[in-house]
C-alpha positions as CSV (number, residue, x, y, z in Angstrom):
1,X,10.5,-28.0,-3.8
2,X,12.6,-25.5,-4.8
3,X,14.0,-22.9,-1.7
4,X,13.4,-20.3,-3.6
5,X,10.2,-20.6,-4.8
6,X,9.1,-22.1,-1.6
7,X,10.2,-18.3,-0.2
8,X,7.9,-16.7,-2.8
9,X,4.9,-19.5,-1.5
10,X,5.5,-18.3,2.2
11,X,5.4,-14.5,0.8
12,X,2.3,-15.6,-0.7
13,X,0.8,-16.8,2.4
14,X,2.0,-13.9,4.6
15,X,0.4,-11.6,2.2
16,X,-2.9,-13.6,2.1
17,X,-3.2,-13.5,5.8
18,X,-2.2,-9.5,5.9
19,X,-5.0,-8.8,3.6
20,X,-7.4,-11.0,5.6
21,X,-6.5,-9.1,8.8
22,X,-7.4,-5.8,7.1
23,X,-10.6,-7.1,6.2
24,X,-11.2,-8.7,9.4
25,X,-10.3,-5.0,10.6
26,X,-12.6,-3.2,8.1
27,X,-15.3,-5.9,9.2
28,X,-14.8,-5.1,12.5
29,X,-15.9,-1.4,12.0
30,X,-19.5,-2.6,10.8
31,X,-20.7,-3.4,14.6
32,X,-20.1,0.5,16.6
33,X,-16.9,2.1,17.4
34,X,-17.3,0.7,20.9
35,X,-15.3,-1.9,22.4
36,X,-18.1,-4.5,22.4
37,X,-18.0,-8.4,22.5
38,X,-18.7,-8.7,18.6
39,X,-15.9,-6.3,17.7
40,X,-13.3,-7.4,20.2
41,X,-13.9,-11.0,18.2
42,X,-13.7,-9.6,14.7
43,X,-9.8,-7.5,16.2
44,X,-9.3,-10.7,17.9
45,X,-9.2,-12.6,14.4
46,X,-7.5,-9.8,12.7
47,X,-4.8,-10.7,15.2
48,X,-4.9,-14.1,14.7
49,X,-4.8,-13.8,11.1
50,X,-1.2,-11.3,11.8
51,X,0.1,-14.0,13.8
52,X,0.0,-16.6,11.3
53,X,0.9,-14.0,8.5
54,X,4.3,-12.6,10.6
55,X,5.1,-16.8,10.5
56,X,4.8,-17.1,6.9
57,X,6.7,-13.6,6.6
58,X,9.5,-15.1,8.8
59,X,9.8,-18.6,6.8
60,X,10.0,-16.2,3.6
61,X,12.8,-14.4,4.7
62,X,15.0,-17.9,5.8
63,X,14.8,-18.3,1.7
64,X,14.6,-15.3,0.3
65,X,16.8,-12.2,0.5
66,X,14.5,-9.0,2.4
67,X,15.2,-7.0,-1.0
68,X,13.2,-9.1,-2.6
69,X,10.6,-10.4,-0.4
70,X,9.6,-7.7,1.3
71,X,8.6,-6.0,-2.0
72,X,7.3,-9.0,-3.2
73,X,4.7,-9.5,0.2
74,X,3.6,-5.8,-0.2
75,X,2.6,-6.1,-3.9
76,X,0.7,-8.5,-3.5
77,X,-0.9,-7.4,0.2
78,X,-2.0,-4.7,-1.6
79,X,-3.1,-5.8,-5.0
80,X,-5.2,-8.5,-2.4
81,X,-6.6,-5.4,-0.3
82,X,-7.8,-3.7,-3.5
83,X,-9.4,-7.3,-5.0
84,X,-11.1,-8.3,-1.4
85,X,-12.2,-4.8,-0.9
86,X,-14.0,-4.4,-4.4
87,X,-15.5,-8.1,-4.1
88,X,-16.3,-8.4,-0.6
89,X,-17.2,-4.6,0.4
90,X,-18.0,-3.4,-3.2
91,X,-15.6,-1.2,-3.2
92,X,-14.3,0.1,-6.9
93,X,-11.8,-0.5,-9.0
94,X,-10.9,2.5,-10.8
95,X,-8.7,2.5,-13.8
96,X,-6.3,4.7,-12.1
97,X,-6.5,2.0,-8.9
98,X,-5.9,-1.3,-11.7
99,X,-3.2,0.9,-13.3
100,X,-1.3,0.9,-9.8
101,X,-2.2,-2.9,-9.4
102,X,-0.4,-4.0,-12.7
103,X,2.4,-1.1,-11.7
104,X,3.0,-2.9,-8.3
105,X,3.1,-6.2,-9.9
106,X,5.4,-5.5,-12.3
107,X,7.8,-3.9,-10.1
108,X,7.8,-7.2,-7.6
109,X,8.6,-9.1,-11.2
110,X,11.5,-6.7,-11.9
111,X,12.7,-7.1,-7.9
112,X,12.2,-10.9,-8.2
113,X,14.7,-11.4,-11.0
């Protein structure tokens, strides 16, 4: 496979477990603000899911230069964030909030080339 876009496959990834650890965060939230069992194993996954997401972040950056992938990862962390948040939580997506989707995607285009 090509290095390059095998950097923007482990951006991919990194953002896809970032996003996952938010929800796993937001999930978290659902059972008390105390430090129970139940909670400590939805934070415990959210750390898990960081783990694996600062690996894919650092096999990114051995291909691709951290102009570019770090823009990249956050553009699509977020557009993930907003898209798991309105499917999963119900969350919505406002026009204003799918304007700044397409705006963060075609900015990680324009740092991409």
């Amino acid at each position: 496979m090509n290095p390059i876009l095998l950097g923007y496959a482990w951006c991919a990834a990194a953002s896809l477990f970032s996003a996952l650890a938010t929800y796993l965060i937001k999930v978290s939230t659902h059972h008390g603000p105390d430090w129970n069992l139940l909670r400590l194993f939805w934070l415990g996954s959210a750390c898990g899911s960081y783990v694996l997401g600062f690996v894919a972040y650092s096999l990114a950056l051995q291909k691709l230069q951290i102009s570019i992938a770090y823009p990249v990862m956050t553009a699509i962390t977020m557009v993930l964030v907003a898209a798991i948040g309105a499917l999963a939580l119900g969350e919505q997506i406002t026009p204003a909030k799918a304007t700044g989707m397409l705006l963060l995607a075609a900015g990680a285009l324009l740092l991409a080339r």
